[in-house]
DOKEZA-65420 format. One record per atom (N, C-alpha, C, O, CB): x, y, z. Coordinates in steps of 0.001 Angstrom, whole numbers, plus 524288, in hexadecimal, padded with zeros to 5 digits. Glycine has a CB too. Layout:
XYZ
...
REM end
This chain:
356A0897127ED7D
35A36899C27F0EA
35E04895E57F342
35CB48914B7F3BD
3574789CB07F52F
36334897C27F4E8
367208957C7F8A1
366CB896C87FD73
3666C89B8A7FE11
36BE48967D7F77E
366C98939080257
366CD895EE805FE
36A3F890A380A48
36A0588BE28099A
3608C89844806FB
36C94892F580DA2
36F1B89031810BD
36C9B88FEA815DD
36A16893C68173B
373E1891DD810DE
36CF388B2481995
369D888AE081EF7
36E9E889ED8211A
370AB8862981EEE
364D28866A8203C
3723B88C7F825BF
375CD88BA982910
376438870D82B8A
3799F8839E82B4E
3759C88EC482C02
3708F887B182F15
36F31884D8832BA
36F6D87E5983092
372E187B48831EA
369D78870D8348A
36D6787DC182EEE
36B908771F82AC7
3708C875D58272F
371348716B82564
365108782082512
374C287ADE8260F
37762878D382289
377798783A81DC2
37AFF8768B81AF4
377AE8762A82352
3726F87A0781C8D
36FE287A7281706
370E387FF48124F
371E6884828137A
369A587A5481897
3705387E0C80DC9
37064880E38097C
36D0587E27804EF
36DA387A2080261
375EE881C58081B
36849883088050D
363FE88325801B0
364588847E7FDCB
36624888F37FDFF
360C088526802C1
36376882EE7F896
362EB883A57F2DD
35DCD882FE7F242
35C7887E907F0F1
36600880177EF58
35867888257F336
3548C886B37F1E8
351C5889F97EB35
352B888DF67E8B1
351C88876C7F744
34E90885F57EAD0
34B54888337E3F8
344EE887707E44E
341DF883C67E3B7
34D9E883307DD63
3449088D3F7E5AA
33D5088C067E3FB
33AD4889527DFD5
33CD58867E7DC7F
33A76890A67E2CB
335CB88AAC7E08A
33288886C37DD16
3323A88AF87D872
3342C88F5D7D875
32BF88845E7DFDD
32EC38881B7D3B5
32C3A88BD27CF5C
3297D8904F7D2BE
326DF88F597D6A9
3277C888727CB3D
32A5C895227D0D9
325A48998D7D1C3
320FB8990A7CFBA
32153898A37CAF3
326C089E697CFF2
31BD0898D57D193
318258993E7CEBB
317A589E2E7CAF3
318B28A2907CC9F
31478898AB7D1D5
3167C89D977C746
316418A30E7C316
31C0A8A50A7BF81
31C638A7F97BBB7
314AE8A8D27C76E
320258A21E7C274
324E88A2297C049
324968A0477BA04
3225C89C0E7B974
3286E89EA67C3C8
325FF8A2247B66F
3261F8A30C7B06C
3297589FE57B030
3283989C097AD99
3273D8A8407ADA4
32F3B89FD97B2AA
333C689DDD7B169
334A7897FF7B364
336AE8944A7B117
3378F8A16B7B358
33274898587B86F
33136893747BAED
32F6B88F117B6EA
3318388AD67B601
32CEC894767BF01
32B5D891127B4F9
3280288DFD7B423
32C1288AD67AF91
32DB5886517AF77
32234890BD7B2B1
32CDE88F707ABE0
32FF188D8A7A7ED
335E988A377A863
33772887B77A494
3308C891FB7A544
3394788A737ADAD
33A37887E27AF8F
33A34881D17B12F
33DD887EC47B073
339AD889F07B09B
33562880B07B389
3327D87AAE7B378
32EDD879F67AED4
32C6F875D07AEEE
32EA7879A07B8DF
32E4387C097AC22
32C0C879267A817
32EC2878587A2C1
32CB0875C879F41
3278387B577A73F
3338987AAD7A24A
338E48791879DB5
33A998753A79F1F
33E3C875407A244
33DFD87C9579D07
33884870B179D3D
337F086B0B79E92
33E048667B79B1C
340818628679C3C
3307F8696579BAF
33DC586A3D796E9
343D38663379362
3476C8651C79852
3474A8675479C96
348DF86ADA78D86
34A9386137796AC
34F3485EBF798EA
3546A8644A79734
35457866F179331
3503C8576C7955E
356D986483799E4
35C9C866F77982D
362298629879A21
361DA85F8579DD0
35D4886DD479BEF
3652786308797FF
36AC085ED779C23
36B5D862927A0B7
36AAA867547A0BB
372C485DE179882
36CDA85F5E7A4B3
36EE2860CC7A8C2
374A2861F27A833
376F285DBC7A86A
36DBE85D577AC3E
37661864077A7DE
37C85863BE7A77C
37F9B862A67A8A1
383F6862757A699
37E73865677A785
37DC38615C7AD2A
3834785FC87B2BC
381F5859F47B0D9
385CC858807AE58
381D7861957BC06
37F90857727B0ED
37EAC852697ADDB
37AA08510B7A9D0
375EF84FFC7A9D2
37DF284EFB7B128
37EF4851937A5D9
37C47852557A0A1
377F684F8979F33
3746C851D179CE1
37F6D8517D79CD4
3777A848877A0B5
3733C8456879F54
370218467979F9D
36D0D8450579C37
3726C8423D7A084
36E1984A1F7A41E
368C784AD37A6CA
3659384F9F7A439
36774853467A1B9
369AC84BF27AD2B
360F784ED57A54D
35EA0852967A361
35AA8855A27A802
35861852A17AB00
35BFC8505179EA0
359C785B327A8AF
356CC85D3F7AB95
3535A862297AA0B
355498659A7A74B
3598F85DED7AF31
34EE1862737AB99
34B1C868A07AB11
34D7D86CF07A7B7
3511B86F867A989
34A6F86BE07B132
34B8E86DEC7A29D
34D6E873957A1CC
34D47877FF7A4DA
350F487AF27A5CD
34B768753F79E51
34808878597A69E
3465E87E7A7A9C5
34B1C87E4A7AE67
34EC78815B7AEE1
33E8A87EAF7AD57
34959877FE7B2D6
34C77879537B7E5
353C2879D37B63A
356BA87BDF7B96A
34AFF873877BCE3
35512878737B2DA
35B05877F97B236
35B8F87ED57AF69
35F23881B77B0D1
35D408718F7AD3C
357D6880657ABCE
359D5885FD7AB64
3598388A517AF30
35C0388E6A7AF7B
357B4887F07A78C
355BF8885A7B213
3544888AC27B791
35A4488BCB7BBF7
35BFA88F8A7BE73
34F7B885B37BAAE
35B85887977BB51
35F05887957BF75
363CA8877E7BE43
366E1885F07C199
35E5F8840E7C27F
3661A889807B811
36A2788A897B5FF
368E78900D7B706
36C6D8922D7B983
36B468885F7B0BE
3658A892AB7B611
3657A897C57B6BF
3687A89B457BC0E
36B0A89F577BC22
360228986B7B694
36623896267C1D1
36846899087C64C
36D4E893E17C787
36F49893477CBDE
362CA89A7B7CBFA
36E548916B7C3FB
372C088DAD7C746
3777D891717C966
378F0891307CDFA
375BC888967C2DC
379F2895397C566
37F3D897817C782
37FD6897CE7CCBF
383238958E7CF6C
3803C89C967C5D8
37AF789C007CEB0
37B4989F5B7D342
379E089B727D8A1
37B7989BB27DD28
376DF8A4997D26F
37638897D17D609
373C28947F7DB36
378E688FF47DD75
379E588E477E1DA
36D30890467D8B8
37AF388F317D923
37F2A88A2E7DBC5
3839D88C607DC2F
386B8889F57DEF2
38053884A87D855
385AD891CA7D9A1
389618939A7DC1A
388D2895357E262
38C1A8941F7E5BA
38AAD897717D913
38420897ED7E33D
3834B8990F7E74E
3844B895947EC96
386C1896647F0A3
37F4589A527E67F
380F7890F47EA79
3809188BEE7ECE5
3865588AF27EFB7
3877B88C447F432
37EFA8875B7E85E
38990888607EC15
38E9C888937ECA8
3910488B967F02E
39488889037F237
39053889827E8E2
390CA88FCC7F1DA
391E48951B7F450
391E7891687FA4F
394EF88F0B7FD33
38C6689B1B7F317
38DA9892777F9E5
389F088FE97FEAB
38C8D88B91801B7
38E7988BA18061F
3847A88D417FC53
38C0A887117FD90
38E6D882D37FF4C
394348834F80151
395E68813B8054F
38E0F87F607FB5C
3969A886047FE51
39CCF886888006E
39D9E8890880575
3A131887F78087E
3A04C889E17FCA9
398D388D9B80663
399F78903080BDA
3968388C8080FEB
395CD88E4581455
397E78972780C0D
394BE8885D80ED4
390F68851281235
391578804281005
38D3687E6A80E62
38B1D886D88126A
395CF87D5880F7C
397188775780E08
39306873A4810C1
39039870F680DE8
39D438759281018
3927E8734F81653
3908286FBC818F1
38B5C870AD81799
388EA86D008197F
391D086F9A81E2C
3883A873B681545
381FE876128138F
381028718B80FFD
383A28707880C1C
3816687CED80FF6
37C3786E938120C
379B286BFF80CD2
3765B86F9A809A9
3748B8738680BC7
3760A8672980E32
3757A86EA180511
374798707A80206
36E4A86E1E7FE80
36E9F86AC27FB14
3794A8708580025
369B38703E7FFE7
3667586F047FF45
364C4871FB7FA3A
3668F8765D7F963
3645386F0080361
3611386F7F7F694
35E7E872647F11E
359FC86FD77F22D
3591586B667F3C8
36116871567EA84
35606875287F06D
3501F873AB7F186
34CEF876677EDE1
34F78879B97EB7F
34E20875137F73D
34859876277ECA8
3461E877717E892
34155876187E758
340D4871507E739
3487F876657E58A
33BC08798F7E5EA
337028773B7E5F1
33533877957DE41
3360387C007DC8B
3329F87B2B7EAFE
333E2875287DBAE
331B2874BB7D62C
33783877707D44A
33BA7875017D410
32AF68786B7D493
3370587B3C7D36D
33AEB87EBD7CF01
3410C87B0C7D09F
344BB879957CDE7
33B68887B47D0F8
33F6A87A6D7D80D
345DB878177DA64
348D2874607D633
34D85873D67D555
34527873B67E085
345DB872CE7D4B0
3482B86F327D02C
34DC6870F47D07F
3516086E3A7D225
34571870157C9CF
34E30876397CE99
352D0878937CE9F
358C98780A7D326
35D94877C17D2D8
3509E87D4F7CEA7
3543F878287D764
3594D874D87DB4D
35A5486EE17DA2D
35DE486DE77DD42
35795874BD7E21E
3597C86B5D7D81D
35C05868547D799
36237868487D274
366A7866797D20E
357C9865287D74B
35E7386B8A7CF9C
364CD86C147CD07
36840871017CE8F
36CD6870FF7CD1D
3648686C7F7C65A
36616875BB7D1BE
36A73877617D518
36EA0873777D8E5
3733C873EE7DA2F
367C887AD17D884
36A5586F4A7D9F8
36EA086C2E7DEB2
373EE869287DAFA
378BA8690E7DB54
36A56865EC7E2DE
37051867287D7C8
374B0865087D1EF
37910867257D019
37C848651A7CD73
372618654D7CCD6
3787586DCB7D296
37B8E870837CE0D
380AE871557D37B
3856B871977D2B4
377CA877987CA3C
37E59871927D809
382FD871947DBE3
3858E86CA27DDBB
3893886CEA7E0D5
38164874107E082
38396867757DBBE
3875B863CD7DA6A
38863863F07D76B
38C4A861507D86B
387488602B7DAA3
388E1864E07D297
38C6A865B27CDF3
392288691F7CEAC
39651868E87CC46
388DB868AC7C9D1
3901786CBD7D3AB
39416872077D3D2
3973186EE47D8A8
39BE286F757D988
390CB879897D59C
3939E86B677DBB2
39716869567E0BD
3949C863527E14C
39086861D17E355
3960A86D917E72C
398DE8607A7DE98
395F085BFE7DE93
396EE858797E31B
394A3854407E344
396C8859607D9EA
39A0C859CE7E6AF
39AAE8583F7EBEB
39542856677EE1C
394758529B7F0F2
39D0985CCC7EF23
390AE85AF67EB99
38BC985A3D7EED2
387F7855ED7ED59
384F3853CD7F06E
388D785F127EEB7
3886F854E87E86A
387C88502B7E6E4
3839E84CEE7E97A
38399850927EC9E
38C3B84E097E742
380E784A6E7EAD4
37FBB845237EE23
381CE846E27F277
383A58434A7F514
3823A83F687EC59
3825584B877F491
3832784E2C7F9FD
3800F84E007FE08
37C64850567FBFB
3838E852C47F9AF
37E7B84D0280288
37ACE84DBC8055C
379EA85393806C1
37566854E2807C6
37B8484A9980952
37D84856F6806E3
37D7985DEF8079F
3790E85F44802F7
3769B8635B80398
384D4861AF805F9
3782085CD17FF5F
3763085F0D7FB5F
3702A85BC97FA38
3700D857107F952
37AAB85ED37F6C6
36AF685F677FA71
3671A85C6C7F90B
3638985F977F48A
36571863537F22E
3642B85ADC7FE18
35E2385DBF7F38E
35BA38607D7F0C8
3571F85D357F1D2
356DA858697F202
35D97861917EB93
352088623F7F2BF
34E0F860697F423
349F48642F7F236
3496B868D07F364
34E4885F537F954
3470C861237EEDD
34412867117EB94
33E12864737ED48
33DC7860357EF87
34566868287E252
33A77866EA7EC2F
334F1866DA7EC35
33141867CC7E6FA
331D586BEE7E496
333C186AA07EFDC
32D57863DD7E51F
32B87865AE7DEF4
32FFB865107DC80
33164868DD7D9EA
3295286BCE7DDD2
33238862037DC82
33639862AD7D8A0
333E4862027D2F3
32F2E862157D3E5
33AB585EAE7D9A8
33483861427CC67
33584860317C8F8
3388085C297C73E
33CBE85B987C96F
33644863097C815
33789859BA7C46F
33B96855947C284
3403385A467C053
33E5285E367BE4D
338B2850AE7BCEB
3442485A017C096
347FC85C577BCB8
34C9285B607B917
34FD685EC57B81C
3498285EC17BEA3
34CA8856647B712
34FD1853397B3C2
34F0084E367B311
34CDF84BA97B68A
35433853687B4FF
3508F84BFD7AE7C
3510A844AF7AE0C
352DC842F97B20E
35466844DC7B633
354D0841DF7A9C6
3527B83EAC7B02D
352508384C7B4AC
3585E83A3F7B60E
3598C83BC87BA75
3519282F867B0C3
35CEA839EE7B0B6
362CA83A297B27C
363FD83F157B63B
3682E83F227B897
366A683A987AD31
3604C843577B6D9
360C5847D87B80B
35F27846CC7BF92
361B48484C7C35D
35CAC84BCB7B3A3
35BE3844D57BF78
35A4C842407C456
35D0783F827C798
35CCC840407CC57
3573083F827C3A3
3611E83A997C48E
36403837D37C606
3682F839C07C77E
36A84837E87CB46
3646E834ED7C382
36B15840617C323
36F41842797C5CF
36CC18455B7CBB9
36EA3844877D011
37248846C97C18E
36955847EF7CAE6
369668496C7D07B
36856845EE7D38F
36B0F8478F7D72D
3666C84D117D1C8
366138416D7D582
3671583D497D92E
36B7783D007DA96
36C7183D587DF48
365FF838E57D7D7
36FC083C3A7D692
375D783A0E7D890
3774D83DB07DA3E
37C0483D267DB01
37A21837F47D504
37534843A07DC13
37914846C27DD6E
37556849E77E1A5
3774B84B877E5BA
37BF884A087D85B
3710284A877E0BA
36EAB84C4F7E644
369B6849947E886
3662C846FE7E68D
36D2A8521B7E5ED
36AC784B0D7ED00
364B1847D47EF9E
360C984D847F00D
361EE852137F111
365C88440E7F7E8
35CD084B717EF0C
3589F84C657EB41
352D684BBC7EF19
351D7847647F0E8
359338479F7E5C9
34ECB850D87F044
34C3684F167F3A7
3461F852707EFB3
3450E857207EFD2
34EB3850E07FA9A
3439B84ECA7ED11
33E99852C67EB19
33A518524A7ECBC
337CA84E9B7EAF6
33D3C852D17E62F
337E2855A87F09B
333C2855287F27D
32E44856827EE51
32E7985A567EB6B
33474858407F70E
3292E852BF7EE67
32592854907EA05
320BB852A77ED9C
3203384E747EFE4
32669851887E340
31D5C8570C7ED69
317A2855137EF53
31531852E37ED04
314BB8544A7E871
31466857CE7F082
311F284DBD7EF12
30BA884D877E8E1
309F884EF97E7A1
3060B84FC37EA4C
3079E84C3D7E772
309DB851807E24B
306E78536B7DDE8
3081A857447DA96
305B3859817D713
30302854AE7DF40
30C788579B7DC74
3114685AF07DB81
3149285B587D65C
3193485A2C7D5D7
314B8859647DF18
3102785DD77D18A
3127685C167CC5A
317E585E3A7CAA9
3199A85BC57C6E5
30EBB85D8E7C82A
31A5C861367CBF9
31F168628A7CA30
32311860307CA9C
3269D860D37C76D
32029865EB7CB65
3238685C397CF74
327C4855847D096
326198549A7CA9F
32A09854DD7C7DF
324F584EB57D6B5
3221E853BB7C80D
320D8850327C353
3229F8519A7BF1B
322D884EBC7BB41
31BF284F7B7C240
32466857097BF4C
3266285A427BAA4
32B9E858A17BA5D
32DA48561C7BDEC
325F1860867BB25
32EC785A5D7B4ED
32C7D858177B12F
32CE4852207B131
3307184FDC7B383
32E4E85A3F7ACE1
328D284F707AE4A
3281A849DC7AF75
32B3E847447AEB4
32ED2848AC7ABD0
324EA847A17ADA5
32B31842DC7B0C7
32FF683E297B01B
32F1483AEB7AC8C
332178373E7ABD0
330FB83A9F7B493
32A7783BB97A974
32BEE836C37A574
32C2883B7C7A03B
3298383F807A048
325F7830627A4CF
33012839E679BA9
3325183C08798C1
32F2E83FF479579
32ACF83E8D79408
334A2838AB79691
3317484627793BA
32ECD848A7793A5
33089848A578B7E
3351A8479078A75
32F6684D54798A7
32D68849A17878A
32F608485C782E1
3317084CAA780AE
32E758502C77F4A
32BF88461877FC5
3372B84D2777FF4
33C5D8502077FBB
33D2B853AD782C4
33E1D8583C7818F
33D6B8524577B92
33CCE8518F787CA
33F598543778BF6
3426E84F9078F86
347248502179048
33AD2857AD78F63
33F9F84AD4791C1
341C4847707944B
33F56844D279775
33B598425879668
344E9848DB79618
342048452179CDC
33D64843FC7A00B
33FD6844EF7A656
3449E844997A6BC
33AF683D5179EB1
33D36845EC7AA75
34074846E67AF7B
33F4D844A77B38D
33AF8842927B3B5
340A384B817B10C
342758445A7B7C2
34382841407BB4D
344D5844637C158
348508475E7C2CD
347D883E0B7B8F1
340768422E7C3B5
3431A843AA7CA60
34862843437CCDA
34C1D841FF7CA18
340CC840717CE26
348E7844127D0F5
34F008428E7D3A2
34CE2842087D8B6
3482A8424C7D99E
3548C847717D35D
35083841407DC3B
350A68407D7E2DC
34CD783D177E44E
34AD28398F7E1BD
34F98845B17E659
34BB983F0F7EA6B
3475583C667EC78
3429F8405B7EC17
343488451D7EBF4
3487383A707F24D
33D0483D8F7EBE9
33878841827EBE9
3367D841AB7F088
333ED83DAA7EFCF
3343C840887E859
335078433A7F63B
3328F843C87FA7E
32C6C846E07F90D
32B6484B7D7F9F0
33690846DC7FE54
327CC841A37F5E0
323408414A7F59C
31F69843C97FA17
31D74840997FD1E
322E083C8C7F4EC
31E4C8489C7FAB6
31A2A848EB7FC7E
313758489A7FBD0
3102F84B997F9F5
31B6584B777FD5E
31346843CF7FE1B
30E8D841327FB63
30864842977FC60
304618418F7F9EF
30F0483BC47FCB1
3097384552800ED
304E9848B580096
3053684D1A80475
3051D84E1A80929
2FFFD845A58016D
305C984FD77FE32
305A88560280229
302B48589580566
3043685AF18094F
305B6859CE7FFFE
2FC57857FF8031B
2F95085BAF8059F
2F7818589F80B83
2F51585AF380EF4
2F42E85D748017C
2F936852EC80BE2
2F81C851FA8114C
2FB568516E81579
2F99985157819F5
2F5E284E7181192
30220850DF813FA
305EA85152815EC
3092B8517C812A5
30AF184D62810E0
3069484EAF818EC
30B88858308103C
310C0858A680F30
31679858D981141
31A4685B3D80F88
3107285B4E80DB8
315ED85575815AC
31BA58547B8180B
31BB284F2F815DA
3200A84E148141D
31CAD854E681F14
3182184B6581559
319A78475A815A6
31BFB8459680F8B
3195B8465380B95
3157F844828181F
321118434480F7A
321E98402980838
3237883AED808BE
324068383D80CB1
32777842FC803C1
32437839B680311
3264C833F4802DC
32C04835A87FFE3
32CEB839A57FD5C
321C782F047FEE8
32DEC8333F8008B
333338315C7FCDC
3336682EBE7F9C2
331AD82A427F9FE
336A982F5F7FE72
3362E8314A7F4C2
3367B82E1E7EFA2
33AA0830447EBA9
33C7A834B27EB65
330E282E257ECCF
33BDD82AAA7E7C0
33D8A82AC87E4B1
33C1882F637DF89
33769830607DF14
33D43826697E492
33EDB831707DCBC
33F3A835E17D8D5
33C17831197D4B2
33DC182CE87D309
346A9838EE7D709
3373D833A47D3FF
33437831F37CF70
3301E82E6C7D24B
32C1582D5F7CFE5
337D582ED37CAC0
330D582C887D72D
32DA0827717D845
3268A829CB7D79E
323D182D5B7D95C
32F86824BF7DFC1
32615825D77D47E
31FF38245A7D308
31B93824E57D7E1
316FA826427D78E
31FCA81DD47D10C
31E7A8236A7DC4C
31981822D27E01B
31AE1827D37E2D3
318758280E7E6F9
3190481CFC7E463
31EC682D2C7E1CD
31DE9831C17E5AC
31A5A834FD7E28A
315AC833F97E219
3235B835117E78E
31D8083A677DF88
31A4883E287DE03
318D583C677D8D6
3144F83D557D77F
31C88843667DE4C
31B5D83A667D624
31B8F837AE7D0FC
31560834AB7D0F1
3125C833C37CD4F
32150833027D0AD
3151B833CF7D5A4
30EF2830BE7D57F
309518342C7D427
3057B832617D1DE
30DCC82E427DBDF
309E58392B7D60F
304B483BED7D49D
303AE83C0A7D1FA
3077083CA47CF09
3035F83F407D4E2
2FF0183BD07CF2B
2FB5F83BF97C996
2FD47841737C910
2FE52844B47CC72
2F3B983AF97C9B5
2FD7F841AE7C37B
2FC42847727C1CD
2F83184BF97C1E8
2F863850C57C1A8
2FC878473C7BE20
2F39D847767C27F
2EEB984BF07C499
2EEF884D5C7C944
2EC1E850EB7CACB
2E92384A3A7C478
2F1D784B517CC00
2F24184F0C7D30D
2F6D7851197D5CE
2F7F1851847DA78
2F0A284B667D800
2FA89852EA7CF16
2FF78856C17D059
2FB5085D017CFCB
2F79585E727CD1F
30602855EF7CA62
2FF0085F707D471
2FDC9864FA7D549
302D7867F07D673
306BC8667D7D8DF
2F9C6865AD7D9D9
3015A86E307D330
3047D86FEB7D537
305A28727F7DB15
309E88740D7DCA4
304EB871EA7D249
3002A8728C7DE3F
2FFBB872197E3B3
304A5870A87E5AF
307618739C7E851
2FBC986E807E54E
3060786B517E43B
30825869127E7D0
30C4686A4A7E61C
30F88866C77E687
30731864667E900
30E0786ED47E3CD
3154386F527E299
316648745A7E4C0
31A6E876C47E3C3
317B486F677DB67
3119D876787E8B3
312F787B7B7EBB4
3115D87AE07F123
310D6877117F406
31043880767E966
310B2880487F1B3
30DB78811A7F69F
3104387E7D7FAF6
3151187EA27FB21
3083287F2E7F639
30CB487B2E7FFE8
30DC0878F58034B
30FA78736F80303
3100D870E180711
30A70879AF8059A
310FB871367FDEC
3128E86CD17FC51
318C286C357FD76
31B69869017FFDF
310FE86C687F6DB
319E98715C7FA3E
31FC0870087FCD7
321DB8746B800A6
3261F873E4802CE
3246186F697F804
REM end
């Protein structure tokens, strides 16, 4: 949904998570090939999340746009839990349309559970153009999806932004660490035997 806050100045671009039981969802995150990105061809990103969000791009960033013009001074926030993936390349697609926003401070994106969703070059374009906030709890296997070391004829994918590590949930989920996209010693560190999907719902986030 879009929604505007007067008060704060704000304008929300939010994207739920996967539905549990969702058919389409599913098939969605798990259409794992690379496709080009278009807006910059080198890169490569997610089949499922990029057809996903060609489907609703028209209406969501025209809309967007709307918005922004009758509320210039509105920052413009994109947020998103697992599926959100999708807000990060909604935010992409309204710098493409207004590249003013660019490396804007009006403009952020801050998703939860995220997914990896493109190569290393794909990662690197969104750095240069937005700041980038992904929050992931421990144990939290879907940050891990799909993996970063190369997948055989598909590729291989890569984080972006900063990660705000919450390192232990069940005894204090306010508290995180800060880190680098990929770093070894945040979420990247859990063994694989003590990812759950627990920890990608509920009271986690």
């Amino acid at each position: 949904f879009i929604a505007t806050h007067p008060e704060k100045e704000l304008i929300i671009v939010s994207y739920r998570g996967t539905q549990p039981g969702s058919i389409r969802n599913y098939i969605t995150d798990f259409v794992i090939y690379q496709d080009t990105y278009s807006p910059k061809p080198d890169t490569k990103v997610h089949h499922g999340f990029l057809n996903a969000w060609e489907q609703i791009q028209p209406q969501v960033t025209d809309d967007l746009i709307k918005l922004i013009q009758e509320n210039p001074d509105f920052r413009i926030g994109f947020m998103g839990h697992s599926l959100g993936a999708l807000a990060t390349l909604s935010a992409l697609d309204l710098i493409e349309k207004k590249p003013d926003l660019a490396n804007n401070e009006k403009l952020f994106l801050a998703t939860f559970g995220q997914p990896r969703i493109g190569d290393e070059k794909f990662a690197k374009y969104v750095d240069e153009n937005l700041r980038a906030i992904r929050t992931i709890v421990r144990g939290d296997p879907v940050p891990r999806l799909p993996t970063s070391w190369p997948i055989p004829f598909i590729g291989s994918y890569k984080h972006f932004g900063e990660e705000l590590y919450i390192n232990n949930p069940d005894q204090d989920p306010t508290a995180f660490i800060e880190c680098n996209a990929e770093d070894p010693n945040c979420s990247e560190s859990v063994p694989l035997r003590q990812l759950s999907l627990k920890y990608h719902s509920g009271p986690y986030y």
